[in-house]
Every structure is written in C-alpha cells, then in structure tokens.
C-alpha positions in Angstrom: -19.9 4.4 27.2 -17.1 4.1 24.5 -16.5 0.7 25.8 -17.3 -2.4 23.9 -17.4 -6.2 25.7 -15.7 -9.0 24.0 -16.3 -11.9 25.9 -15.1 -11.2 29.6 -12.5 -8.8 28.4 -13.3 -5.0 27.6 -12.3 -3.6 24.2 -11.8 0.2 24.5 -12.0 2.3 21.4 -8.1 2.6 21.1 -8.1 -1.1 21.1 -10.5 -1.4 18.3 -8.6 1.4 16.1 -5.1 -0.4 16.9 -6.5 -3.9 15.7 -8.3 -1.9 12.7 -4.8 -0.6 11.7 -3.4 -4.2 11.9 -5.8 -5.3 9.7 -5.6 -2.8 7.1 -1.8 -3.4 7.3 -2.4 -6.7 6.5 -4.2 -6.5 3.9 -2.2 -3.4 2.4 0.9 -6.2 2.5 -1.0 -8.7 0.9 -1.9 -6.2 -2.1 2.0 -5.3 -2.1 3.0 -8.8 -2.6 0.4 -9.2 -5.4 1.9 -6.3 -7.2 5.2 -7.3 -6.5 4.4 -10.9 -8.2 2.5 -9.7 -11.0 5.4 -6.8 -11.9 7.6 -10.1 -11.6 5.7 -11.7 -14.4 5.7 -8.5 -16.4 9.5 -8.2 -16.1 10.2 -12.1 -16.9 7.7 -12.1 -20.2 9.4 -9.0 -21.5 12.7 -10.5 -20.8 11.3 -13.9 -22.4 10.1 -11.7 -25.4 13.8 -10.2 -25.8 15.9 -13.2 -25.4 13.6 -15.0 -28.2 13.5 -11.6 -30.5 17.6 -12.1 -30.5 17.6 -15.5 -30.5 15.3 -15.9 -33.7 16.8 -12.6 -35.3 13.2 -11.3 -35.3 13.3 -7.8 -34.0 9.5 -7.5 -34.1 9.9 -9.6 -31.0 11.5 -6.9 -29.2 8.4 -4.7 -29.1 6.6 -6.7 -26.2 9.8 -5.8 -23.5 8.9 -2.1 -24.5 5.3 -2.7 -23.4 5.7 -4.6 -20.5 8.4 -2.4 -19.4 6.1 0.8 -19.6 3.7 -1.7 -17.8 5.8 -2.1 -15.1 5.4 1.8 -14.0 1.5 1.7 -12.3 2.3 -1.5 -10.1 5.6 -0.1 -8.8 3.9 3.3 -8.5 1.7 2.0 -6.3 3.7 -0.4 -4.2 5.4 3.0 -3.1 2.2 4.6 -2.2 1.0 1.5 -0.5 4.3 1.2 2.1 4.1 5.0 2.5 0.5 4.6 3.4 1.8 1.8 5.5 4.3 3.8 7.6 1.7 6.8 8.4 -0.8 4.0 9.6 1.8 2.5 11.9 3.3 5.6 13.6 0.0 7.3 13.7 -1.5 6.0 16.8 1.9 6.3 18.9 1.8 9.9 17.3 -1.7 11.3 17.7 -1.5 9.6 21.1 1.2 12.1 22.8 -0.9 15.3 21.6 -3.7 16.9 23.2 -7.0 15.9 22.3 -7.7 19.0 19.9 -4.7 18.6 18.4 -5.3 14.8 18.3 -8.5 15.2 16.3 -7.2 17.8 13.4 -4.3 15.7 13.0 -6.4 12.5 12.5 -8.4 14.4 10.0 -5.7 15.7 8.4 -4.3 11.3 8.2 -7.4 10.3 6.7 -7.4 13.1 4.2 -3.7 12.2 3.0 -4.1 8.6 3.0 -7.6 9.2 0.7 -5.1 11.4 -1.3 -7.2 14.6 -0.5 -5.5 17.9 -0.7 -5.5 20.4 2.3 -6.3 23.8 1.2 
C-alpha cells in the first residue's frame, strides 16, 4: 500500500510529491516569465508615451507613463511572491524529509497554509 505501478517501475508516494513540485515549479516559472513580459510592455508603452509627450510638446502625453508605471506594481508584486513560493517548494522536501514524522506532518501543514497565504494563529 502507498505504492503506485508505472509501467514496470514503482512510484512511491515521495516520488509522486517530488514530480508534483516539479511541475508546479514549472508552471510557477512559466507564469513569472508572463509577468515579466507583460511588465516589459507596460514599461516600454509608458516610455513610448513620454518620449512622444516631449517630443510633440504635448504634456497630456505624459499622463499614460504615470499609469503604466502604477501598473507596473501588481505584476512585480507578484513575481516576488511567486519565486518566494518557489524557493519553499524546492527546499521543502529535503527539509520535511530530515524531521521526524510528527514533526514532518505539522510542518507540511504549516507549507501549505503559507503558500495559500493563510495565517497561523
């Protein structure tokens, strides 16, 4: 029990959590790189907006950079939270793996709960 069969080979539970992680870090660098580019855009437009606004002597055109620049906040925000996320889902098997298996399980719970941005009481 606890043992799953892939083929010939055996998949033990750790195995499946370990290529779980992979995944989701996969996926969580994908998402990075999408906020990453689309920031990138933000910061170019605004840029584009200012170099025209001085250019044309319009100053209305100067408005936009403010915007996008406020814009820029919520990706880079959560690029941060993503790579921290990141880091905790890497080291935590390694971790949780040298503690007893009491110990193991609250501070599993206590993972999940920070990377769902729960709160311990």
């Amino acid at each position: 029990m606890g043992k799953n069969i892939v083929g010939r080979r055996t998949v033990t539970p750790i195995e499946q959590i370990l290529k779980r992680i992979d995944d989701v870090l996969r996926d969580n660098r994908r998402t990075e790189t999408l906020y990453i580019v689309m920031s990138v855009v933000l910061f170019v437009a605004g840029i584009g907006c200012l170099i025209q606004a001085l250019y044309l002597h319009e100053f209305i055109w100067s408005i936009p950079p403010v915007a996008t620049t406020a814009l820029l906040h919520y990706p880079m925000k959560e690029v941060r939270d993503l790579r921290a996320k990141n880091i905790a889902l890497a080291t935590a098997p390694l971790l949780i793996s040298t503690l007893p298996v009491d110990k193991a399980a609250e501070e599993m719970i206590r993972l999940l709960k920070s990377l769902h941005g729960e709160t311990s009481a």
